[in-house]
NUMARTI-26769 format. One record per residue (C-alpha): residue number from 1; residue in three letters; x, y, z. Coordinates in nm, 3 decimals. Example, Ala and Ser with C-alpha at 12.3 -4.5 7.8 and 13.67 -1.06 7.14 Angstrom:
BEGIN
- 1 | ala | 1.230 | -0.450 | 0.780
- 2 | ser | 1.367 | -0.106 | 0.714
This chain:
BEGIN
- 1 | unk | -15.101 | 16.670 | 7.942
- 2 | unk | -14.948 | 16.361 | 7.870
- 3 | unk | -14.663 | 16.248 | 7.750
- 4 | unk | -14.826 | 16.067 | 7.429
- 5 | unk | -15.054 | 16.377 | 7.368
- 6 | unk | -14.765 | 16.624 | 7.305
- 7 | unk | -14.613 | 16.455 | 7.022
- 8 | unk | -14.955 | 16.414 | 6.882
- 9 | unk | -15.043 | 16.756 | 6.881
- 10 | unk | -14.690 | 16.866 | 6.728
- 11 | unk | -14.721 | 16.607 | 6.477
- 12 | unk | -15.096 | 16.718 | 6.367
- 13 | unk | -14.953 | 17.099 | 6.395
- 14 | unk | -14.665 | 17.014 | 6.163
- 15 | unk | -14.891 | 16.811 | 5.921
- 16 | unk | -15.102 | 17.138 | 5.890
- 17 | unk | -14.823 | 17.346 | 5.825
- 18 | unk | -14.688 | 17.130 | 5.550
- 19 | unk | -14.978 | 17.150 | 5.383
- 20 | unk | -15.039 | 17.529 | 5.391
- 21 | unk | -14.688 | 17.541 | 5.259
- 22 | unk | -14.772 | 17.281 | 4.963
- 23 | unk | -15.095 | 17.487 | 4.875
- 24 | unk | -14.892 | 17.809 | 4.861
- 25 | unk | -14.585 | 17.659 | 4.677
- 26 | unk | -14.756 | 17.575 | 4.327
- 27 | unk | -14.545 | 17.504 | 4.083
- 28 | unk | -14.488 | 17.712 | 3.758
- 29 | unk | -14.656 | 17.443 | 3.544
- 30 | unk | -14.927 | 17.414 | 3.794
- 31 | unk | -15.063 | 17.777 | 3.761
- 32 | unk | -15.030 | 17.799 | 3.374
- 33 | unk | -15.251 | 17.471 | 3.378
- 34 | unk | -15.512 | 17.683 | 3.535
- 35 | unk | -15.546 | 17.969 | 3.322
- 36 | unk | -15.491 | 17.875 | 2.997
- 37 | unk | -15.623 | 18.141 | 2.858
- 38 | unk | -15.351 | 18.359 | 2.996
- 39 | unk | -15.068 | 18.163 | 2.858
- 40 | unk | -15.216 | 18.121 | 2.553
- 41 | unk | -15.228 | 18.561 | 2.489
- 42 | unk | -14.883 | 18.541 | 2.633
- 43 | unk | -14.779 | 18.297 | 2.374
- 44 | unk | -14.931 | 18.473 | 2.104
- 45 | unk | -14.813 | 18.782 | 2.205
- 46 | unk | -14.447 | 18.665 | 2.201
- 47 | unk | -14.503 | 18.505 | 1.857
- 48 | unk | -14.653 | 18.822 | 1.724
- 49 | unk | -14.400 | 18.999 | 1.820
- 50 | unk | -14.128 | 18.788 | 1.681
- 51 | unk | -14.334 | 18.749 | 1.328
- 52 | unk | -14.354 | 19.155 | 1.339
- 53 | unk | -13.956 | 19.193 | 1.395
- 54 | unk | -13.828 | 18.952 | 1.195
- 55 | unk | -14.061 | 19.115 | 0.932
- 56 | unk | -13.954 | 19.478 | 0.998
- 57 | unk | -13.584 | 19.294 | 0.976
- 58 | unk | -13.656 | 19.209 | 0.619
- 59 | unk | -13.821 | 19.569 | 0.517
- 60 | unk | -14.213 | 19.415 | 0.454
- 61 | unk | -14.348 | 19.656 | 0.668
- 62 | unk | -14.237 | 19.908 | 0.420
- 63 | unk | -14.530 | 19.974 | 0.251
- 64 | unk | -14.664 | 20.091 | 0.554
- 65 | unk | -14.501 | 20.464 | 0.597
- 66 | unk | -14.699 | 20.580 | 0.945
- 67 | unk | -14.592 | 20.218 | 1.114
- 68 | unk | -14.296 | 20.073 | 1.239
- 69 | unk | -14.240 | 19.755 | 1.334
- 70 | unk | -14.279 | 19.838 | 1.787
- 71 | unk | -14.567 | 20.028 | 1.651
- 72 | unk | -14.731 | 19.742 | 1.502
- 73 | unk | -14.626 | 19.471 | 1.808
- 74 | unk | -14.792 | 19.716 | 2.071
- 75 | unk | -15.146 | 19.733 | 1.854
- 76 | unk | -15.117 | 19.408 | 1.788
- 77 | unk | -15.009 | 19.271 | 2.234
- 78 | unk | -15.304 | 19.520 | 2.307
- 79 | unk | -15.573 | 19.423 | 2.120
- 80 | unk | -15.478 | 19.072 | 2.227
- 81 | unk | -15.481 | 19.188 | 2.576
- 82 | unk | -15.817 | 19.359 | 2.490
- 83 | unk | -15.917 | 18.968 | 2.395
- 84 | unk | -15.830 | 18.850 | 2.686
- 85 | unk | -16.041 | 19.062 | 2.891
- 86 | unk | -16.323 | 18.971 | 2.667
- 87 | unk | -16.315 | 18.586 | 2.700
- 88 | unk | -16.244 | 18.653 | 3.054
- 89 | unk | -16.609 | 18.821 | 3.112
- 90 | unk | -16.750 | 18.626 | 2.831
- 91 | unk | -16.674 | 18.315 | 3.030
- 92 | unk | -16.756 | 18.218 | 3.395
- 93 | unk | -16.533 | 17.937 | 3.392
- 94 | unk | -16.235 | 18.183 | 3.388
- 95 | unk | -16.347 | 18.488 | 3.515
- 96 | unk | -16.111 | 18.708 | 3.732
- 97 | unk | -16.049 | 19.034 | 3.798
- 98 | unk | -15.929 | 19.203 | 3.458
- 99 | unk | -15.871 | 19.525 | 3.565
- 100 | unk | -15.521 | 19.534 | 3.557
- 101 | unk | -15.477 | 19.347 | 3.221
- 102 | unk | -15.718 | 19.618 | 3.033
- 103 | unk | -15.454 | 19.915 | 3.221
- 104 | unk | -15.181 | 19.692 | 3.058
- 105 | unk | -15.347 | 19.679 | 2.723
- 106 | unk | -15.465 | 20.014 | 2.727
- 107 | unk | -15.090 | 20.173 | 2.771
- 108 | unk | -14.980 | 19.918 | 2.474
- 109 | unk | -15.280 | 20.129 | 2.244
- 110 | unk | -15.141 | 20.424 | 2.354
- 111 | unk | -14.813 | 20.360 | 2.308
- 112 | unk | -14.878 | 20.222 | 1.944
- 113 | unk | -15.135 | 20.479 | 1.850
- 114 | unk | -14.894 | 20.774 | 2.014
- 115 | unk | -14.597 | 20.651 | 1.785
- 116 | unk | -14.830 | 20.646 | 1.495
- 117 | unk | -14.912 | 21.037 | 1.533
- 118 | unk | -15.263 | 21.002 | 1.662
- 119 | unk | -15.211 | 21.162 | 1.987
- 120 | unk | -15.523 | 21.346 | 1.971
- 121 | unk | -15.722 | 21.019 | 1.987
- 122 | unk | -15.600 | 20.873 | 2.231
- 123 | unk | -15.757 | 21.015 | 2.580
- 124 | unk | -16.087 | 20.997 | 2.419
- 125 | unk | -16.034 | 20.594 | 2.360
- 126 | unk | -15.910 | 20.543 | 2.704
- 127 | unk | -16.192 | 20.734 | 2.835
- 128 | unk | -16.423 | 20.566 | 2.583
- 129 | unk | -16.313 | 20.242 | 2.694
- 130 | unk | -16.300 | 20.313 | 3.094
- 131 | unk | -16.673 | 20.386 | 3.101
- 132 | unk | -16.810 | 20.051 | 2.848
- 133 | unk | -16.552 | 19.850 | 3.110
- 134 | unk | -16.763 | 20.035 | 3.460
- 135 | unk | -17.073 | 20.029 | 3.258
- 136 | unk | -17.011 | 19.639 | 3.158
- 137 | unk | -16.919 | 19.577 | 3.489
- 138 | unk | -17.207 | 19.782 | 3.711
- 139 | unk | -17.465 | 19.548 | 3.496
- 140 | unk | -17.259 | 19.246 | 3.523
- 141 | unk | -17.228 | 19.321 | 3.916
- 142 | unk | -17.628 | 19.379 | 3.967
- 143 | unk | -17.681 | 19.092 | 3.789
- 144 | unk | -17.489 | 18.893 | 3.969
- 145 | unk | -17.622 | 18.984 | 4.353
């Protein structure tokens, strides 16, 4: 090898790995760009829950005996989670794998239906909604192939 090839060939290597490493290193703003629809539920979610605080805070959620104010966040962060997974399959553009987002909305239910006293419901509506979400999918999937 000669002596001009060498420096080539770490130069082109060094290139490469400079660009692997700017493809990996996106920045914060970069991903939220990309999925908007998953900083837009966050967002909501955050102002939700400060709207259902700051009214708990100032005793409006009174009238309201079998909810409390975490109660009424996790319904609400969950059914906006639920959302989410919705647009997600409703729209190509943005589909990705919502599994773990549905698990995440599924414990907020639980959590807000538990502290409401309706344990006896809720197994039955995770069930309930595990098998529309495998039946959804297993059409989706055949479709798809």
């Amino acid at each position: 090898m000669s002596e001009e090839q060498e420096p080539r060939q770490y130069g082109e290597k060094q290139e490469k790995q400079e660009k692997e490493e700017e493809k990996q290193e996106k920045s914060w703003e970069e991903k939220w760009r990309h999925d908007p629809i998953n900083a837009a539920v966050w967002a909501i979610v955050l102002i939700w829950g400060g709207v259902v605080l700051l009214a708990s805070n100032f005793h409006l959620l009174d009238w309201l005996p079998f909810l409390e104010g975490w109660s009424l966040f996790f319904l609400g962060a969950g059914a906006l989670l639920l959302l989410e997974v919705g647009l997600r399959q409703l729209m190509p553009a943005y589909r990705q794998p919502v599994l773990g987002t549905l698990v995440l909305a599924l414990v907020f239910l639980a959590i807000a239906l538990g502290s409401m006293g309706c344990w006896k419901c809720i197994l039955p509506c995770v069930v309930i909604t595990a098998g529309i979400y495998l039946l959804y999918r297993g059409l989706v999937w055949r479709r798809e192939q």
